[in-house]
Structure formats: structure tokens, C-alpha cells
C-alpha positions as CSV (number, residue, x, y, z in Angstrom):
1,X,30.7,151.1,105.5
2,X,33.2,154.0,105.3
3,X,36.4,154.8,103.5
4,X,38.8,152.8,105.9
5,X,36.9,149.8,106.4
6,X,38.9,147.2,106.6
7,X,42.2,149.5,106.8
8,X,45.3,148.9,108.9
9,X,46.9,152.4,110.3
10,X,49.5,153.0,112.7
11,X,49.7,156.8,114.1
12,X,52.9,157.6,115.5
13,X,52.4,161.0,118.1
14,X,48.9,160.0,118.8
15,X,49.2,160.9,122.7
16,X,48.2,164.6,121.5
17,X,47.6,167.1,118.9
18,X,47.4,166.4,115.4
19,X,48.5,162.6,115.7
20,X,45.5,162.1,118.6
21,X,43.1,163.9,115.6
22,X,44.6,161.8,113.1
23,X,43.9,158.2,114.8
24,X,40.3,159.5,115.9
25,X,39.6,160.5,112.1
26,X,41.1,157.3,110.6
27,X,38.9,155.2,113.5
28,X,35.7,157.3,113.0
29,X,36.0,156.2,109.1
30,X,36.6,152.7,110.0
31,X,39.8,151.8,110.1
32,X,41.6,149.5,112.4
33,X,44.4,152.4,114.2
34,X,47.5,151.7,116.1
35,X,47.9,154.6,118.2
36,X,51.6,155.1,119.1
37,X,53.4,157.2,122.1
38,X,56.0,157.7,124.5
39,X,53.3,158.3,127.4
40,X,51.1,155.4,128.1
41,X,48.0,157.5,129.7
42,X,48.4,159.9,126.7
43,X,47.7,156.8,124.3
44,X,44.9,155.7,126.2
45,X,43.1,158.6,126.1
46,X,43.5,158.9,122.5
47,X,42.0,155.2,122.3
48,X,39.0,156.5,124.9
49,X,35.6,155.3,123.8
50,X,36.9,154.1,120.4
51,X,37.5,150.2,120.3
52,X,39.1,150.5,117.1
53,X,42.2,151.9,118.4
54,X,44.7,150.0,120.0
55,X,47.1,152.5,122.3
56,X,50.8,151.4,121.8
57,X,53.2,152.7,124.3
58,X,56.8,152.8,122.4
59,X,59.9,155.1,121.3
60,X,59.3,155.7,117.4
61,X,62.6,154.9,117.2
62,X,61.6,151.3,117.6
63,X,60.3,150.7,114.1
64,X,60.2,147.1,113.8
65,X,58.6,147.0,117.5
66,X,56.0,149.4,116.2
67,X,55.6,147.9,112.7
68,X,55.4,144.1,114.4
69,X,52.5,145.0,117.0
70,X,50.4,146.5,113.8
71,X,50.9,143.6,112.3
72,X,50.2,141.1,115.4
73,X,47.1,143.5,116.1
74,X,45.6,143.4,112.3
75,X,47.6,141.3,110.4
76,X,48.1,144.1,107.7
77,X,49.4,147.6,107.3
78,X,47.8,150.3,104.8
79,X,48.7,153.4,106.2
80,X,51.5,155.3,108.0
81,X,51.5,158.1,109.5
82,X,55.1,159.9,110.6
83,X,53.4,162.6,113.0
84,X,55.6,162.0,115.9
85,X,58.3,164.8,116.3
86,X,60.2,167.1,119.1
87,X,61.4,170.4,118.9
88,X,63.8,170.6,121.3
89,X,65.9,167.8,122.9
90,X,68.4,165.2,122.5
91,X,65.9,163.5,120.5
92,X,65.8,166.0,117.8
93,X,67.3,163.8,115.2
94,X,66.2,160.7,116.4
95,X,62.6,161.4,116.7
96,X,62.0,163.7,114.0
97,X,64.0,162.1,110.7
98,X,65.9,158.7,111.7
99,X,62.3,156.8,113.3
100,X,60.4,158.0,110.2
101,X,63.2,156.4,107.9
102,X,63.2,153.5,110.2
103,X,59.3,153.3,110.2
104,X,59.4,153.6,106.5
105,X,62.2,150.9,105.5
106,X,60.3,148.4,108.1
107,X,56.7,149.0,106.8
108,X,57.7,149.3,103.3
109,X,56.9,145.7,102.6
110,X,53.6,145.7,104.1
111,X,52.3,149.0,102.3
112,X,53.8,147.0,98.8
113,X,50.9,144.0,99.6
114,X,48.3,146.6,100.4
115,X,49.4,149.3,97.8
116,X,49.7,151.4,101.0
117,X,50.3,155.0,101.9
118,X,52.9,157.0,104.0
119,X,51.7,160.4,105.5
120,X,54.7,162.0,106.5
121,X,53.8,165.2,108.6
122,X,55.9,168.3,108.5
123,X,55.5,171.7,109.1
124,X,55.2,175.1,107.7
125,X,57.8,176.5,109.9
126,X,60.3,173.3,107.4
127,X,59.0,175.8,104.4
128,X,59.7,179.5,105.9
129,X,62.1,178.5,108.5
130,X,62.1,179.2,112.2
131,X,61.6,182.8,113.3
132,X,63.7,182.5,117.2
133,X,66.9,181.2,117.8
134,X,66.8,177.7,119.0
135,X,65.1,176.1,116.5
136,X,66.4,175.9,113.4
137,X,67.2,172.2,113.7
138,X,64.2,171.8,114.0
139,X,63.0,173.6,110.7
140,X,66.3,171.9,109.1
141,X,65.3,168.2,110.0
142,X,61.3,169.0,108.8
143,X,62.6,170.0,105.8
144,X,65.3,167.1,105.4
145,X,61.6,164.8,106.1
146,X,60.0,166.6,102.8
147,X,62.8,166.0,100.4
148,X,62.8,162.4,101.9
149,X,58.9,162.5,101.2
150,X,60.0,164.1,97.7
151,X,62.5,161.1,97.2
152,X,60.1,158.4,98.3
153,X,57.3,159.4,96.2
154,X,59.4,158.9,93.1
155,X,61.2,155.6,94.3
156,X,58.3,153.8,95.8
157,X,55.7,154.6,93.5
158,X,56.1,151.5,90.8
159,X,56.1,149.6,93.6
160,X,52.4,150.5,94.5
161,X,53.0,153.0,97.7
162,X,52.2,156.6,97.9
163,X,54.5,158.6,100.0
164,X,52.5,162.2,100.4
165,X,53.7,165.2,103.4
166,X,51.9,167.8,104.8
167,X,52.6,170.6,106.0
168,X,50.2,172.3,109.1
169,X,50.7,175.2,110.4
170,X,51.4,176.1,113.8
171,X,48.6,174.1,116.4
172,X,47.5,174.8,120.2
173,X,49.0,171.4,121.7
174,X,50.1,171.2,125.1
175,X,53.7,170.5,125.8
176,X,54.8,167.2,128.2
């Protein structure tokens, strides 16, 4: 048996990069993983060889679609991981702070049955800010997601759920 036995995650990002690392890690250590992304192939290759994870083609901006196929898959949620982000686009705001607030507020009942955990991913570059023009806002919106992380922590710990960020630095992940 391993640490996640029995544990309910949903990965949002998992098409690449760190969110793909993420739902391999959680699935290697047992854990049931719903591995969310905009590209459908992406997903699938994320979910290659590993019959614990469940690919899940969907905007992040869905929440309650992405909350309600965790919970049709597994019946329970334990973790959350934000990872899913842009950093360029229309979808700046969208993607990178409304869908985690949105994937928060509709999991939040959930992670209070399990005593669950939010993993909200941010990024160095939210701490130092962004060296080249172009992408402050996305620096700006990273950091607006820690002192959410900051606020949740405080509010939704009596109720049983951690809210934690971290904070990577920058990661060879190919651009679609």
C-alpha cells in the first residue's frame, strides 16, 4: 500500500509539464487521478500505461464540470491541484486565477469530508517578477493565486482543508 491509496485527485494542466509529473506521481503512490486538459491526446498520453488515471478533456474554467466527473469517477475528492495556467492570451485571467477560485469554491465541500488538500502551483517568476516586457500579468495574476493561497490557508483551515502553493522555477515544457 502507498501514501495515496485510496485517494481521490484531480490535476488540472496534466497534458504536459509539471501537471503530467504531478498525476504520474500521485498515480505511482496509489491514488485514484483525474487528469485534466484542454487537448484530448495530451491527456491521454499523460494517462498512458497508468489505469489509475482517468484523462479529462475540459476548459479549467468549467469547475463544476471538472469537480462532478472526479466525483462520478471516484466518488470522493482529496486533493486538488491548480497547475493549469497560460502566459500569454485572452485566457490569462481566466485560466490562471478565476478557474482556480472556481475549482476551489466547487471542491471545497468535498475536501471538508475528506479533510482534503489544495495544491495551488505558482511560480518563482509571481515572487521576483517577470524580467521581459509582456509578461507582467502574468507574474501579477501568480502572485494574486499566492495571497489567495495565503487567504485560504487561514479561512479553510478549521474547516479541515489545507490550502499549500508552490512555487517552481522555470521548467523545459513544450508550448502548444
Amino acid at each position: 500500500m502507498t501514501i495515496f491509496t485510496g485517494k481521490a485527485v484531480v490535476v488540472t494542466g496534466a497534458g504536459t509539464g509539471i501537471g503530467r509529473a504531478a498525476a504520474r506521481a500521485f498515480a505511482a503512490q496509489g491514488a485514484s487521478v483525474l487528469a485534466v486538459g484542454r487537448t484530448a491526446s495530451t491527456v491521454a498520453e499523460t494517462a498512458a500505461d497508468l489505469p489509475t488515471i482517468h484523462p479529462f478533456t475540459a476548459d479549467v474554467a468549467d469547475a463544476d464540470r471538472v469537480v462532478g466527473a472526479a466525483l462520478d469517477a471516484f466518488g470522493r475528492l482529496d486533493v486538488l491541484v491548480n497547475n493549469a495556467a497560460v502566459t500569454t492570451g485572452d485566457g490569462l485571467v481566466t485560466t490562471n486565477l478565476l478557474a482556480p477560485v472556481g475549482l476551489v469554491r466547487a471542491a471545497l465541500p468535498h475536501l471538508e469530508r475528506t479533510r482534503g488538500v489544495v495544491v495551488n502551483v505558482s511560480t518563482a517568476i509571481g515572487q521576483r517578477g517577470w524580467p521581459m516586457p509582456g509578461g507582467e500579468l502574468y507574474a501579477a495574476l501568480k502572485s494574486a493565486l499566492e495571497s489567495l493561497t495565503r487567504s485560504w490557508a487561514v479561512q479553510y483551515a478549521p474547516r479541515g482543508v489545507r490550502v499549500v502553493a508552490v512555487a517552481p522555477g522555470p521548467i523545459a515544457t513544450p508550448h502548444y
